[in-house]
C-alpha positions as CSV (number, residue, x, y, z in Angstrom):
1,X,0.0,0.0,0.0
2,X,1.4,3.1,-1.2
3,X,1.8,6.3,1.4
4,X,0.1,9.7,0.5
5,X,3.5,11.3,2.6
6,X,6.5,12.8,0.7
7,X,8.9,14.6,2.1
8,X,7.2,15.3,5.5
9,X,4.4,16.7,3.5
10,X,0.8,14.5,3.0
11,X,-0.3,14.6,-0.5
12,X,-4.4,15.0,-1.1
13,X,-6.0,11.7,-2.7
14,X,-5.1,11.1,-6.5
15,X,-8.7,12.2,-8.0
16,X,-8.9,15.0,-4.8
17,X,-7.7,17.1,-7.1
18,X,-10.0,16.6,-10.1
19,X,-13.0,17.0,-7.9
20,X,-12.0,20.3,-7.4
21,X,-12.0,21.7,-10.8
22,X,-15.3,23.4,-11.8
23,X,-17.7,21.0,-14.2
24,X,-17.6,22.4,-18.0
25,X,-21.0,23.8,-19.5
26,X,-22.5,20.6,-21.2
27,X,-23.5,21.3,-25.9
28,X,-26.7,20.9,-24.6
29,X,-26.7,23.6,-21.6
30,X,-24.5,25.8,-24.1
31,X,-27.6,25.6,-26.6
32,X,-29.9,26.5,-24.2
33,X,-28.3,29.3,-23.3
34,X,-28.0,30.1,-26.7
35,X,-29.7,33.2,-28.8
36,X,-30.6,30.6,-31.5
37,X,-32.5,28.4,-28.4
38,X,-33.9,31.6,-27.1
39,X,-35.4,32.2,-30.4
40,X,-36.6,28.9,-31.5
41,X,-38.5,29.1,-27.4
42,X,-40.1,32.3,-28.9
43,X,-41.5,30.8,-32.0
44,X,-42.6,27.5,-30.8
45,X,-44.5,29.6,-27.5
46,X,-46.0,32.0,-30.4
47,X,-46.8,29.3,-32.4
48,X,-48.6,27.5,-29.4
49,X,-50.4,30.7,-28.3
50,X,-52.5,30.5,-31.7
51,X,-53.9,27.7,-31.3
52,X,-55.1,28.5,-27.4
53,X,-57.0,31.6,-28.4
54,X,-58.7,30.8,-31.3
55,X,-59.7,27.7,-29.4
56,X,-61.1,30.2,-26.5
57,X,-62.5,32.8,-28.6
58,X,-64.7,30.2,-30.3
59,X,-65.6,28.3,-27.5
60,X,-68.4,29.4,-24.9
61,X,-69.2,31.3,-22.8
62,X,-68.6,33.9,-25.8
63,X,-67.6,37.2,-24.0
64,X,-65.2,38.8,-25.4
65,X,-67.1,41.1,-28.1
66,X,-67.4,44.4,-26.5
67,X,-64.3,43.9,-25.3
68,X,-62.7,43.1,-28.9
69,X,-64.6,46.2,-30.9
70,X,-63.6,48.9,-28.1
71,X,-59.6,47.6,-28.7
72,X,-60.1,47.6,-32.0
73,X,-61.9,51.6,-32.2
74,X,-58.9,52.4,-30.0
75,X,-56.4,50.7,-32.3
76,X,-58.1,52.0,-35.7
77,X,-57.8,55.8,-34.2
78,X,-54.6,55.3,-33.2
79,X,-53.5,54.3,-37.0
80,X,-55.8,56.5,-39.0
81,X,-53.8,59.7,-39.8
82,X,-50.8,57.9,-39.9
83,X,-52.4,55.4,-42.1
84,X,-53.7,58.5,-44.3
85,X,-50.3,60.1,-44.7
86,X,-48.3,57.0,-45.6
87,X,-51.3,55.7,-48.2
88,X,-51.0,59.3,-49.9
89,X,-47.4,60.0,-50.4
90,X,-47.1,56.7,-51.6
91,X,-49.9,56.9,-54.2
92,X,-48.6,60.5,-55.0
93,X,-44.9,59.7,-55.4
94,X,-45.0,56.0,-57.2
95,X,-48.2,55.6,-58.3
96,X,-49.1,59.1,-59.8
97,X,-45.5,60.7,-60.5
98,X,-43.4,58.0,-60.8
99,X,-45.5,55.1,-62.8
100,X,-48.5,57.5,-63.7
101,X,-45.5,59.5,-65.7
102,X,-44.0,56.3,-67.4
103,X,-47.4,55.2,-68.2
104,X,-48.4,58.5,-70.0
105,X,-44.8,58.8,-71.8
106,X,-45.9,55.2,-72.9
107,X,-49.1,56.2,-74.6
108,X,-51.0,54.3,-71.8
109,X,-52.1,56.4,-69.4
110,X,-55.5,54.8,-69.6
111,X,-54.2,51.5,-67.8
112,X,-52.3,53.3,-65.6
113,X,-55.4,53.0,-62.7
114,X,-55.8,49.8,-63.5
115,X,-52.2,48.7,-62.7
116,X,-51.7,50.8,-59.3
117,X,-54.9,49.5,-58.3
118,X,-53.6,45.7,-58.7
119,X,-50.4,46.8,-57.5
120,X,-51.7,48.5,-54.6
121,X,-54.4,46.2,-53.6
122,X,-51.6,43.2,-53.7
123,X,-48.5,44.5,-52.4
124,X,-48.3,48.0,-51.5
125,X,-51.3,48.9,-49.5
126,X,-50.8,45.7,-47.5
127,X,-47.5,45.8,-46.0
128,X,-47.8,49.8,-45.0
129,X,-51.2,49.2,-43.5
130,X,-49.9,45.8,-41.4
131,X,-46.6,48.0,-40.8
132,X,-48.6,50.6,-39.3
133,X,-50.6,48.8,-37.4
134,X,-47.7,46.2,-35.8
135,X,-45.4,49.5,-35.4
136,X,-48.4,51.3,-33.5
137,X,-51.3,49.0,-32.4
138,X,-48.7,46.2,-31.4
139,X,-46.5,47.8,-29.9
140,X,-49.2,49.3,-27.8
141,X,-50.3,46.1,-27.0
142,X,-46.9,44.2,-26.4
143,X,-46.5,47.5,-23.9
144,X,-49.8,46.8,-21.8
145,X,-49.2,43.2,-21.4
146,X,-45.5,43.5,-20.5
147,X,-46.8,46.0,-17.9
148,X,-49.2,44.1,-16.3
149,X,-46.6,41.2,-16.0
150,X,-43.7,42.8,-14.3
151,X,-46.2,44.3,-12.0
152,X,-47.6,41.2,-11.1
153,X,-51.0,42.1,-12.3
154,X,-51.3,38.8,-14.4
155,X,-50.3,36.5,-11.1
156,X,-53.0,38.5,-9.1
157,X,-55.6,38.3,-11.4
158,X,-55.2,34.4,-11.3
159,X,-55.2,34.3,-7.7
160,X,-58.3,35.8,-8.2
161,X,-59.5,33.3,-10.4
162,X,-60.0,35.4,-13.5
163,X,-59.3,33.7,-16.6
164,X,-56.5,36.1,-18.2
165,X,-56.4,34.1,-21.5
166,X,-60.5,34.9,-21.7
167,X,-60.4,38.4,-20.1
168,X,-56.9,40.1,-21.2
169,X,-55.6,38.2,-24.7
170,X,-58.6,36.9,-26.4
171,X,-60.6,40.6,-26.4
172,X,-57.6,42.2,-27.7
173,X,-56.1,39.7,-30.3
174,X,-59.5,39.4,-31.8
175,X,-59.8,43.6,-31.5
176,X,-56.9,43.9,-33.8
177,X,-58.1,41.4,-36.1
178,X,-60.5,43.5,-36.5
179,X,-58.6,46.9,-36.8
180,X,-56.6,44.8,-39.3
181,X,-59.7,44.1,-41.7
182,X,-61.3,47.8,-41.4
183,X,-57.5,49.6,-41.8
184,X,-57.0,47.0,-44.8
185,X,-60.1,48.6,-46.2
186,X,-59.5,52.5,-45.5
187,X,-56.0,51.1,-46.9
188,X,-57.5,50.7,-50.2
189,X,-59.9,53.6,-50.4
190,X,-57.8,56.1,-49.5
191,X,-55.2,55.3,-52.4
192,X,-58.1,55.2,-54.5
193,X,-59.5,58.4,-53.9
194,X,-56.3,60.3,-54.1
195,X,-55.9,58.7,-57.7
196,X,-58.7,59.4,-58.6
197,X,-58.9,63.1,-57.6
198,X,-55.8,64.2,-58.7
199,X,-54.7,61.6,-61.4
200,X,-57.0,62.9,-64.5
201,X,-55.6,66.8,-64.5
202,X,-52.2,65.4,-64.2
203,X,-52.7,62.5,-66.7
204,X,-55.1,64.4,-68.9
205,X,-57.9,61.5,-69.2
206,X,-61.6,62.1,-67.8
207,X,-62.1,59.9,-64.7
208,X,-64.9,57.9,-66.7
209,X,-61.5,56.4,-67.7
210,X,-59.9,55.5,-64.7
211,X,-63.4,54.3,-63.6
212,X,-63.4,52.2,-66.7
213,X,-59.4,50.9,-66.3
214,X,-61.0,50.0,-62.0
215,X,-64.0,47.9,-63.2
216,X,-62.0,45.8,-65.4
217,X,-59.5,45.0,-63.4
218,X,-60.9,44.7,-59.6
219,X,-61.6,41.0,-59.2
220,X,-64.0,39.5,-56.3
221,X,-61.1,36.9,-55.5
222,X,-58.6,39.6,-55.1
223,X,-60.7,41.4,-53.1
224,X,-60.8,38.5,-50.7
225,X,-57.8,37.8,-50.6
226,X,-56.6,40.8,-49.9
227,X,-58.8,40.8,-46.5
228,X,-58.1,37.3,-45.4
229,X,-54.2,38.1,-45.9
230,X,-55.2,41.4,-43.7
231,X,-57.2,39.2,-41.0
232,X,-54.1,36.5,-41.1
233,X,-51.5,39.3,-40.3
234,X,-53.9,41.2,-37.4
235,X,-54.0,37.3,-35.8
236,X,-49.9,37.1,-36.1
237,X,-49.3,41.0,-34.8
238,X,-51.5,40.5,-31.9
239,X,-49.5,36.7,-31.1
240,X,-46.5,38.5,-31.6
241,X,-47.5,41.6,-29.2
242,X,-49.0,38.8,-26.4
243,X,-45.9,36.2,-26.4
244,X,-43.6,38.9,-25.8
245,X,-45.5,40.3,-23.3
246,X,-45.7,37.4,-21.2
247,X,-42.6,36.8,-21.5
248,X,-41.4,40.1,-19.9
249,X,-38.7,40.0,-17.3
250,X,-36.3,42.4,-16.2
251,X,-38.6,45.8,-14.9
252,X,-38.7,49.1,-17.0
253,X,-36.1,47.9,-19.5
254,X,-38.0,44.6,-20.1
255,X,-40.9,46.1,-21.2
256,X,-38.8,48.7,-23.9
257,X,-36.9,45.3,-24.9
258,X,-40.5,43.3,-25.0
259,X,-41.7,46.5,-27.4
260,X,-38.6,46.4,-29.9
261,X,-38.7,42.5,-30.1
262,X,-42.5,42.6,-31.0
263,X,-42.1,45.2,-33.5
264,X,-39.4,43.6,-35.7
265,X,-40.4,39.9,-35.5
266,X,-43.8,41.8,-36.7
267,X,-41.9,43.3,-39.7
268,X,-40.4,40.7,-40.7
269,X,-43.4,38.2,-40.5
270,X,-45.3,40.7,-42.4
271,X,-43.0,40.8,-45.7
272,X,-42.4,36.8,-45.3
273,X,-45.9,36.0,-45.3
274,X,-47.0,38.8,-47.9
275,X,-44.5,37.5,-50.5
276,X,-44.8,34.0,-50.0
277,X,-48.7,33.9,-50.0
278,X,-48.6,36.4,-53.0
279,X,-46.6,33.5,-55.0
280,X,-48.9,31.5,-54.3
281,X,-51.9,33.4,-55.0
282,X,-51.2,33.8,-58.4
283,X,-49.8,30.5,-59.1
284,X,-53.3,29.6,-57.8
285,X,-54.8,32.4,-60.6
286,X,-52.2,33.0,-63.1
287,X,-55.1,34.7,-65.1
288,X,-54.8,37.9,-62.5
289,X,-51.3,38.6,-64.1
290,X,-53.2,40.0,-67.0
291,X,-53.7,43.9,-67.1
292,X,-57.0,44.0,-68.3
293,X,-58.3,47.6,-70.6
């Protein structure tokens, strides 16, 4: 048997000494810790949100109504003039100077209100109404709900026994669904009206022509698909706006992280979905790539 003494001196235990050292982080705990895990926890709680309020908001006791319309009236003011101003640049700038110009140097200025229609209804008009309302309404909402939770509010109502999934996140998701369809709408009619009140002097066409160049090319099925994409992206602001909020940690600063987070995962689920389901869309109806006058 071999002594641990050397010299007058004892010498600790042979694996004394590994013991000591301080365990390595683990792949796995390195992964979690990880801004790739961190988002990947952020889009599978999103993605499991969805499913939990739509499953609520259809299921009885139905009380969320009056809740929903008085977000969305809040959420629909709170767009409107910046909604206005956005829609009528852009109409002005691209649609009358820039493409209205083209089109007349072309010799077809008469199909010019049928294409900024199509282009507008499609594209344009979609992603700065959705882009107003994440940027505004959302952020309002990620705000309020990242609040609440760092003050506790959430933990007390369910001590309570209020349902905060029926009371707090159902009115409001379904409120800017809501304020999604009726902006998409004011989203197209504003556009249209500018067009159409300035376009003919600058064009020098009656508006029975840009009335003509309209009818032929609005389409029922674009028309419905414009509002179901603006009904799909109000239900994906709002999930957006909620996850982050429940997820709030961290006091004041949370909250202004919570807000920034919501807006640009917004953004960028805005212009991913728009042009994927646009390709789409008109593989479906190829036919709708005609200009028609």
């Amino acid at each position: 048997m071999m002594s641990n003494v050397e010299g007058g001196v004892t010498k600790p235990p042979a694996g004394a000494a590994r013991a000591d050292k301080p365990r390595g982080v683990t792949a796995h705990e390195a992964f979690e810790g990880s801004a790739v895990f961190a988002s990947l926890r952020t889009a599978y709680d999103t993605a499991m949100l969805g499913p939990r309020v739509a499953r609520l908001a259809v299921k009885p006791p139905i009380r969320w109504v009056g809740d929903a319309i008085i977000e969305a009236n809040l959420n629909v003011r709170r767009c409107f003039i910046p909604l206005l101003i956005s829609q009528a640049i852009w109409i002005i700038g691209f649609g009358i100077l820039n493409f209205g110009e083209v089109a007349f140097t072309l010799g077809v200025a008469d199909r010019a209100p049928g294409g900024v229609f199509v282009g507008f209804t499609r594209e344009v008009s979609t992603w700065i109404t959705m882009m107003i309302l994440a940027g505004i309404a959302g952020s309002a909402l990620a705000a309020d709900i990242g609040a609440r939770k760092i003050r506790e509010e959430l933990d007390a109502m369910a001590v309570l026994g209020v349902d905060t999934m029926r009371s707090l996140i159902v009115p409001r998701v379904m409120g800017m669904v809501y304020a999604a369809l009726v902006l998409g709408l004011l989203g197209l009619l504003i556009p249209i009206g500018c067009y159409y009140i300035i376009t003919p002097a600058f064009l020098e066409y009656t508006p029975a022509v840009y009335r003509e160049s309209w009818y032929l090319n609005i389409q029922p099925v674009d028309l419905l698909s414009t509002f179901f994409k603006h009904a799909v992206m109000g239900f994906f602001i709002a999930m957006v706006a909620c996850q982050r909020g429940l997820a709030t940690k961290g006091g004041a600063e949370g909250v202004g992280l919570t807000v920034t987070q919501s807006v640009v995962v917004s953004f960028f689920g805005i212009w991913m979905f728009n042009s994927v389901y646009n390709i789409g869309f008109l593989t479906i109806f190829p036919d709708l790539l005609v200009l028609k006058g």
